[in-house]
N, C-alpha and C positions, 0 to 999 in steps of 0.2 A: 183451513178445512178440518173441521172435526171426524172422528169415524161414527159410527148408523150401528156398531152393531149389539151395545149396550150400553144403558144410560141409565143406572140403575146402583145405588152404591152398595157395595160388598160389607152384608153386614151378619155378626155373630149370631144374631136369632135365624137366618136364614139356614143355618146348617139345621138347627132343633126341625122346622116347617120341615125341611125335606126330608131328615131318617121317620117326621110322624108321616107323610105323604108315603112314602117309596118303603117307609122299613118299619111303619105303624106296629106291626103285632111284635118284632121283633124286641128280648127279653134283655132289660139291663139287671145285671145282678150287681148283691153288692153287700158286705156285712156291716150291719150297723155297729155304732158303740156302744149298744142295750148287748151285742153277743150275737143276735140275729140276723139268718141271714133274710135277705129283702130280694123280691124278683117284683117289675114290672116292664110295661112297654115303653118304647119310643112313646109314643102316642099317651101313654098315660102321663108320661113325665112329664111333655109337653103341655097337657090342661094344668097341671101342677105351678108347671114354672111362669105360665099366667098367671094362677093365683096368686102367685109367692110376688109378683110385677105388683099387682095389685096390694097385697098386706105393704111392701117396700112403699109401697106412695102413701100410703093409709096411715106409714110412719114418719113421713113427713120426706123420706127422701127421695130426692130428684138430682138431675143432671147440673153438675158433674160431682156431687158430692160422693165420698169415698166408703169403702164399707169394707171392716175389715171380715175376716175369716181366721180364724183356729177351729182348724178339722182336717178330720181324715176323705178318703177315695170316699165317700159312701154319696147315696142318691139324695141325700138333704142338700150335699158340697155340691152335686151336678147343676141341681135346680135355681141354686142362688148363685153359679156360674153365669147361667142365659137370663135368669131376670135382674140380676142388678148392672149388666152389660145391656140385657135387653130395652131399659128405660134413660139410657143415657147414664147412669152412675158408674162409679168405677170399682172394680172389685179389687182389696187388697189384701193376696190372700199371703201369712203369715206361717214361717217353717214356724211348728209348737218347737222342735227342736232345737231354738236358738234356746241362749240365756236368759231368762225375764227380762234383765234390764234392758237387752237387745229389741226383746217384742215391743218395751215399751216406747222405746225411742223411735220404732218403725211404724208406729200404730200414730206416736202423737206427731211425727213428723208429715204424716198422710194425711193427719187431720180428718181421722177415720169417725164420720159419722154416729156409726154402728158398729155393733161388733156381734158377729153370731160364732158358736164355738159350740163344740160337740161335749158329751159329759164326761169324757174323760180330762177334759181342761178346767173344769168346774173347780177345781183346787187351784189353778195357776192362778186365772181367772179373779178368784176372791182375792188373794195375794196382789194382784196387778189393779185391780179398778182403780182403788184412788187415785192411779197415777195416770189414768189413763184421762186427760184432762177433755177431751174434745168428745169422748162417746157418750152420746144421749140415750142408744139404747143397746143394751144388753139381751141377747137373744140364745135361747137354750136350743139349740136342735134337738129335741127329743119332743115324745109326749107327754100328758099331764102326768100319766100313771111313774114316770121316772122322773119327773122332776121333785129336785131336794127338797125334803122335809122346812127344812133350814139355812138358809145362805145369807153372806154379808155382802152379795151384790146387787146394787140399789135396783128396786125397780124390775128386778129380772121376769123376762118375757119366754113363754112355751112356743115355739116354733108350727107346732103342729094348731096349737089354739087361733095362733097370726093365721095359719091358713084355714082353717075352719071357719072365719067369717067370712071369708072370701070366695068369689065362683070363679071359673075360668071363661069367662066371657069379656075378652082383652085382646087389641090388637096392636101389634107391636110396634113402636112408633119410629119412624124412616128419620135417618137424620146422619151429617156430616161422614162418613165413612173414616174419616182421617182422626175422631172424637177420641181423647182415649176410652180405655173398657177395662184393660189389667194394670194393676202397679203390683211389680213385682223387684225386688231387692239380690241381689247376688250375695252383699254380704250387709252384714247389720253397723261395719264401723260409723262410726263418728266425722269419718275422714274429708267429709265434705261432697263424697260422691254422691250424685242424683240419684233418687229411682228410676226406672225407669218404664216406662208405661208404653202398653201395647195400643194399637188400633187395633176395631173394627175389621178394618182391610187387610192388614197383616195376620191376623187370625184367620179368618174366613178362606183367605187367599191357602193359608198352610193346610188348613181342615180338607180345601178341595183335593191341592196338590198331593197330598201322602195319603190320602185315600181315592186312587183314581177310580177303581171300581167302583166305590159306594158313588162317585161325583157322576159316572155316566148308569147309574142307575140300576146296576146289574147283580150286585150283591150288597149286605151288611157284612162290617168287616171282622177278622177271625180274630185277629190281636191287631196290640196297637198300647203304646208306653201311654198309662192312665193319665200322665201330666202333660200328653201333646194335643196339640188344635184337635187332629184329627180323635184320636180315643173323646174329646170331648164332647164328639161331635157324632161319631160314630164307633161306640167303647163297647167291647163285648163283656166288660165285666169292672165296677169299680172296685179299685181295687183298694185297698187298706194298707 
């Protein structure tokens, strides 16, 4: 006998639908790496991170391929949290604070499709591509007006341009809750150890559990550590 009273699988975009549902006007702040600081809504971020679902497939990436990440707390890293989880892909998001060689052995060992990185890594970034054997595309998080004059990474793509073709008329597509969604590293050795990759359900599950208030609908939360389920789900401020 089964139980009746959910049949429904626990998935990471479901936290984004509810803070735009329940906590829509409510303000995510957050400094970009232009210096500026940024405010919008749950609700804003959410058409956003539709788009960003939408430029991600436009790129050719789909489930389960890997996408890595160099960046900081800011509302670019929010949005490519829920859309590259949100389409089946996996997000691989890399400490800048390792060694190069480090990043590059976690980048090629993930077999990281993509790679999007804020402008403060734009140095690392030119230094690492060649080695970076499996990334097809290279993505600037910024807009046109800061993107370099000059760079020696092939091909390099404006973050804000991928989302300018794009509308946020997307819906999120249902699927295995058990899928992974993060690959994340504890340490960068060689030593043979796996990464090790989140679900769906394990996230979702922790976003409800350490934000019970936000989960029974009665508040948006006051704090909350920028790199837990819940902050990414319900984060009073990204933090840098």
């Amino acid at each position: 006998m089964h139980g009746l009273m959910m049949d429904t699988p626990l998935l990471i975009t479901d936290l984004i639908r509810f803070a735009d549902r329940n906590h829509g006007d409510t303000e995510i702040v957050s400094k970009t790496a232009e210096g500026s600081i940024h405010r919008y809504s749950y609700r804003d971020a959410h058409a956003r991170a539709r788009r960003l679902a939408k430029a991600l497939q436009a790129l050719g990436v789909k489930a389960p391929d890997r996408v890595g990440t160099l960046a900081w707390n800011g509302y670019r890293h929010y949005e490519l949290y829920y859309a590259i989880s949100g389409i089946g892909a996996v997000i691989n998001t890399i400490n800048p604070r390792l060694f190069p060689d480090q990043i590059t052995y976690i980048s090629n060992h993930a077999e990281n499709t993509a790679l999007f990185f804020d402008l403060t890594f734009v140095p690392l970034v030119e230094k690492l591509a060649p080695q970076l054997t499996s990334v097809r595309h290279f993505v600037l998080m910024t807009d046109r007006a800061h993107m370099p004059a000059q760079t020696s990474i092939p091909g390099l793509l404006c973050y804000e341009e991928l989302m300018a073709k794009q509308d946020d008329r997307f819906e999120w597509p249902s699927f295995d809750e058990r899928t992974a969604a993060a690959l994340c590293r504890r340490t960068a050795t060689r030593s043979g150890r796996p990464a090790s990759p989140s679900a769906p359900r394990s996230t979702a599950g922790s976003g409800w559990t350490t934000a019970p208030a936000c989960a029974r609908g009665r508040s948006s939360a006051r704090s909350a550590s920028p790199s837990s389920a819940a902050a990414r789900a319900f984060p009073p401020a990204a933090r840098r």
